[in-house]
N, C-alpha and C positions, 0 to 999 in steps of 0.2 A: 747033710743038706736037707734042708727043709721047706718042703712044698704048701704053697698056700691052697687051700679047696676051691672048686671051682664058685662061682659067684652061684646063687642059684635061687630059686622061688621071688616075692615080691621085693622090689626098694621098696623102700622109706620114702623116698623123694625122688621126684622126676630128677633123671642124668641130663646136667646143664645143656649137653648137647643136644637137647630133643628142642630146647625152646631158640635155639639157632635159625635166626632165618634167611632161607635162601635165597632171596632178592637181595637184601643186605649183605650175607655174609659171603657173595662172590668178593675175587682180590678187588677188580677194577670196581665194582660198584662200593664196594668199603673204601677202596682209595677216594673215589669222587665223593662221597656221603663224609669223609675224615676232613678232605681240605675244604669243600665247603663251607662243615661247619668254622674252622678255623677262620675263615676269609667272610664267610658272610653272606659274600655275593661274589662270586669267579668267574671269569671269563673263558668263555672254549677253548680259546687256545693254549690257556696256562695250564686248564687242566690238559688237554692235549701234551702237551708238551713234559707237564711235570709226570705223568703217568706213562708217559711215551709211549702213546696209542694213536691209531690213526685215527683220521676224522670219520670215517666211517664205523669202526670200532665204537668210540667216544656215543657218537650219536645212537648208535644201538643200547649202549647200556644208558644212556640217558634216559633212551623211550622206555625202559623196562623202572626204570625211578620215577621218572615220568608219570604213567600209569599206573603207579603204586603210592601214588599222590606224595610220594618221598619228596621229592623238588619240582621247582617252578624252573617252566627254560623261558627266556625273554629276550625277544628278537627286537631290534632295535639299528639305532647308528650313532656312532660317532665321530661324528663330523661325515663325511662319505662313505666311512668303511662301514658295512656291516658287522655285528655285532651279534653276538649269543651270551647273554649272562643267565647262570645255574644260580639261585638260590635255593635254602632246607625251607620246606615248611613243618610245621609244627608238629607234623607226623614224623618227618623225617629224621626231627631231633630225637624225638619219642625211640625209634625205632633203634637209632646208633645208639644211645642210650642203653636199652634194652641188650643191644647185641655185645658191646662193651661190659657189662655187670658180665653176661654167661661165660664171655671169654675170661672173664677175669676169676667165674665159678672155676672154669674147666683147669687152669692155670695154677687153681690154689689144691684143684687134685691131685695135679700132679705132684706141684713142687712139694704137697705133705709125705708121698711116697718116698722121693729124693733121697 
């Protein structure tokens, strides 16, 4: 049997997982940052619903996208009902982007080991 040496002194290159980011790379904030981009423009409750989170929930991780200039919320109505539509801005694409490539770094380490 033959043991590999431990890892030791400097990389070469930053480990994909260092440029992971944590606003982004929680579940519910990458689920909401995923279907957004897909849809464009979503409504609260689909995302509600498709995430199966509550409305209090939902709203928390939005103020955290929110403030991270990831998406726009926009309050509104249709017809009488009130209304909350999530879009990405431009950062926001930037960011899943971004976080999408690293996964896909960390993903190609593994499966080289495999």
């Amino acid at each position: 049997m033959t043991t590999d040496p431990p890892a030791t002194g400097q990389p070469a290159t930053d480990h994909p997982a260092t440029g992971l980011d944590d606003v982004v790379h929680q579940r519910v904030r990458l689920g909401i940052l995923t279907i957004t981009h897909e849809a464009r423009r979503v409504e609260f409750g689909y995302l509600r619903t498709q995430l199966q989170l509550t409305a209090g929930n939902l709203s928390q991780h939005l103020g955290v996208l929110e403030s991270a200039g990831l998406v726009d919320v926009e309050k509104g109505y249709e017809g009488r009902r009130g209304r909350t539509w999530i879009t990405l801005t431009s950062a926001g694409t930037t960011a899943l982007a971004a976080e999408i490539t690293r996964l896909k770094q960390l993903i190609a380490r593994v499966a080289m080991d495999g």
